[in-house]
Each structure stands twice: as C-alpha cells, then as structure tokens.
C-alpha positions as a Python dict, from the first residue, in 0.01 Angstrom:
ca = {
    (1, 'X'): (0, 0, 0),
    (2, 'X'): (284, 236, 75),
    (3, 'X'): (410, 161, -287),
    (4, 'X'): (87, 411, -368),
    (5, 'X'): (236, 685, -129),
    (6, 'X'): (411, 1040, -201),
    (7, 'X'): (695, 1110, 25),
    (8, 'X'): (465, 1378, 168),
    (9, 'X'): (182, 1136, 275),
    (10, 'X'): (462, 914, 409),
    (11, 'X'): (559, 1196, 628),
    (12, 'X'): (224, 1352, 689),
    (13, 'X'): (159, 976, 805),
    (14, 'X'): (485, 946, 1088),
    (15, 'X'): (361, 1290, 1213),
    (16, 'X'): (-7, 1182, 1316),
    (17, 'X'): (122, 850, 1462),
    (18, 'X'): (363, 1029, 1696),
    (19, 'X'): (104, 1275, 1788),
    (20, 'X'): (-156, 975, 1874),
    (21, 'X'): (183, 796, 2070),
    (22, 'X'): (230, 1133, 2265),
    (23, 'X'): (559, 1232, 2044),
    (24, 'X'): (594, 1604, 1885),
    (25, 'X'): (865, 1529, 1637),
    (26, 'X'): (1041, 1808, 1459),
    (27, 'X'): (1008, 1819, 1046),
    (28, 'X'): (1400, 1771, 1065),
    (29, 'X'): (1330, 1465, 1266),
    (30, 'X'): (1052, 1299, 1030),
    (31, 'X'): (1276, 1392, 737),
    (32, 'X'): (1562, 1216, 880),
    (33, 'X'): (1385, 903, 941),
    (34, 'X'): (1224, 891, 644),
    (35, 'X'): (1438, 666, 490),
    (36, 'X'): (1409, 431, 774),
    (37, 'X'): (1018, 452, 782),
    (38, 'X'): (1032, 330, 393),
    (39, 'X'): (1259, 33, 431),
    (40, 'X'): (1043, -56, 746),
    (41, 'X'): (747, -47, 540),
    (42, 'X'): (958, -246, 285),
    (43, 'X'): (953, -513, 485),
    (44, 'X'): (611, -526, 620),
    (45, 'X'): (496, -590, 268),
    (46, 'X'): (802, -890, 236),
    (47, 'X'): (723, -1049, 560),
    (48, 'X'): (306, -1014, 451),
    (49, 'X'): (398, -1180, 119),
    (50, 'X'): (455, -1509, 298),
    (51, 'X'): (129, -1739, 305),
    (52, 'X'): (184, -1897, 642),
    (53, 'X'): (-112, -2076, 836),
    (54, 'X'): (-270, -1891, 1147),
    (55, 'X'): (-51, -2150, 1359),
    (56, 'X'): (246, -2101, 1191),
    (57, 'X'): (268, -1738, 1246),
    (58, 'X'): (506, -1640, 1507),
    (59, 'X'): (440, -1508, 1845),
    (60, 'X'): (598, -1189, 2022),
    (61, 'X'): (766, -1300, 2362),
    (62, 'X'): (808, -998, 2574),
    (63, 'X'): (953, -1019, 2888),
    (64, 'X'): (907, -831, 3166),
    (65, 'X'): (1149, -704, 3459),
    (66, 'X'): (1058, -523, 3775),
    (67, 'X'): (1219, -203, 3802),
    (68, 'X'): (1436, -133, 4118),
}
C-alpha cells in the first residue's frame, strides 16, 4: 500500500502516529527518518507476502522485569 504513497503522505503519516503515541517530532526529525520509515514499510509488505497458516505465524515474547 505504501508503494501508492508520495513522500509527503509518508511523512504527513509518521507525524499523526507520533502525535496519537504522545511524540511532537520536529520536520528535521521525520525527514531524517524517512528513509528508515520506507525500508520498514519495505519489509512489512516482504514479511506479509509469505502465506503462512494462522498456527504457523510467530508469536511476540516480551519479557518483563521489575524495576528497582
């Protein structure tokens, strides 16, 4: 889907997603990691290419540790 994306709506796209996660990032900032933002959405579409059964898709494991 991202393939269908202007830089611009890329950008316009990283700036409401920090806003809704609490994050006022600069327009130096979102231009910098604009690059990163399209490889990561590079391989979102690469992983989502694979046809893998419901039980064969893999499972986060988070771990958690009490702070001292």
């Amino acid at each position: 889907m991202h393939k269908n994306m202007t830089d611009e709506e890329i950008k316009e796209t990283m700036k409401q997603t920090a806003r809704v996660a609490g994050l006022d990032l600069s327009d130096e900032r979102i231009e910098a990691d604009l690059s990163h933002m399209k490889s990561h959405l590079d391989a979102i579409d690469v992983v989502a290419e694979v046809n893998l059964r419901l039980e064969d898709e893999p499972v986060p494991t988070f771990r958690l540790e009490k702070k001292p």
